[in-house]
Residue, then its C-alpha position, 0 to 999 in steps of 0.5 A: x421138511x423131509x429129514x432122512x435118517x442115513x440108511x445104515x442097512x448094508x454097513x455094519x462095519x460103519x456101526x462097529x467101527x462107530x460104537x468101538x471108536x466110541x467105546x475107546x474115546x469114554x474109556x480113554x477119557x476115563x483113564x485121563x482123568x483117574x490120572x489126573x485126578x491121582x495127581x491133583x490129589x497128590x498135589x494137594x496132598x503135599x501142599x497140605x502137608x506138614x513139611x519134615x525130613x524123612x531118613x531113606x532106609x533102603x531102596x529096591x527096585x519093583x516092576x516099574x521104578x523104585x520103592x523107598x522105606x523111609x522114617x520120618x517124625x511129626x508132632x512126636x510121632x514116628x512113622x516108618x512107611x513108603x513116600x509117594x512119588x519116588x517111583x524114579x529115583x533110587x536114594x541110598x540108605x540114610x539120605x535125608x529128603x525134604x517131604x510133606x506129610x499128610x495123615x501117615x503118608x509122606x509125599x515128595x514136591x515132584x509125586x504127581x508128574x509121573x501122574x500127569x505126565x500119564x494122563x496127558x499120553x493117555x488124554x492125546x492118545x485118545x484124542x487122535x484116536x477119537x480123529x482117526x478113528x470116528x466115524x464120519x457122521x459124527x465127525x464131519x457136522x463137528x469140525x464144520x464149527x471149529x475154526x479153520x486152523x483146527x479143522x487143518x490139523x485134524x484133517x491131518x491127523x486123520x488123513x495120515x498114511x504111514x508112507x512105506x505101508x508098513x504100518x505102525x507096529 
């Protein structure tokens, strides 16, 4: 049995092409994943919980969103401290919110979906950069054993052209 190695002499663009698509996809997957896993963290951490009411003292707007000083009281202790997840919705001084509180943190029923909803733009951003940009070694013997479906909308995705030639930016 004769097996070659594919000369890779005279395309080192092929090879940058490859180790960046590579590159991209691990950090890609990374950033998912840290998003997801904030999330999931915030989900459990409101489902474990004490549920209370906290008071909004003030609200002011950062970089992104809004950030919410608040009150609130469990098992005779006083808290005063920001309440997680309220990145986008603005309250006026003195609303009651239904939290959970967890340690000296307050979190809202809604505090992981900007999480989620990051890492699943994140997750499909680097899935179609995985298929657009991988190089045909790799990809070609992998779509080979997905089902015929699949293999239609990936080659899709990867063949795309922007139709006027402008490009996407």
């Amino acid at each position: 049995m004769d097996q070659r190695v594919p000369d890779r002499r005279g395309k080192p663009l092929a090879r940058v092409r490859g180790l960046v698509a590579r590159f991209a996809a691990v950090c890609g997957v990374l950033v998912s994943l840290g998003f997801f896993g904030i999330g999931a963290y915030n989900v459990g951490a409101y489902l474990l919980g004490t549920p209370t009411t906290a008071t909004v003292r003030g609200c002011a707007t950062e970089k992104y969103g809004y950030t919410c000083a608040s009150s609130w009281s469990v098992g005779g202790r006083n808290y005063v401290g920001k309440i997680q997840g309220m990145a986008l919705h603005r309250y006026d001084s003195g609303a009651l919110l239904k939290v959970r509180v967890l340690g000296d943190k307050a979190y809202t029923r809604v505090s992981w979906v900007v999480f989620a909803c990051y890492g699943l733009a994140f997750g499909l951003i680097t899935a179609v950069g995985i298929i657009k940009f991988a190089s045909a070694e790799w990809f070609d013997p992998w779509l080979s054993r997905r089902p015929k479906w699949v293999q239609r909308v990936l080659l899709f995705v990867r063949n795309f052209r922007d139709p006027d030639g402008a490009g996407w930016i």
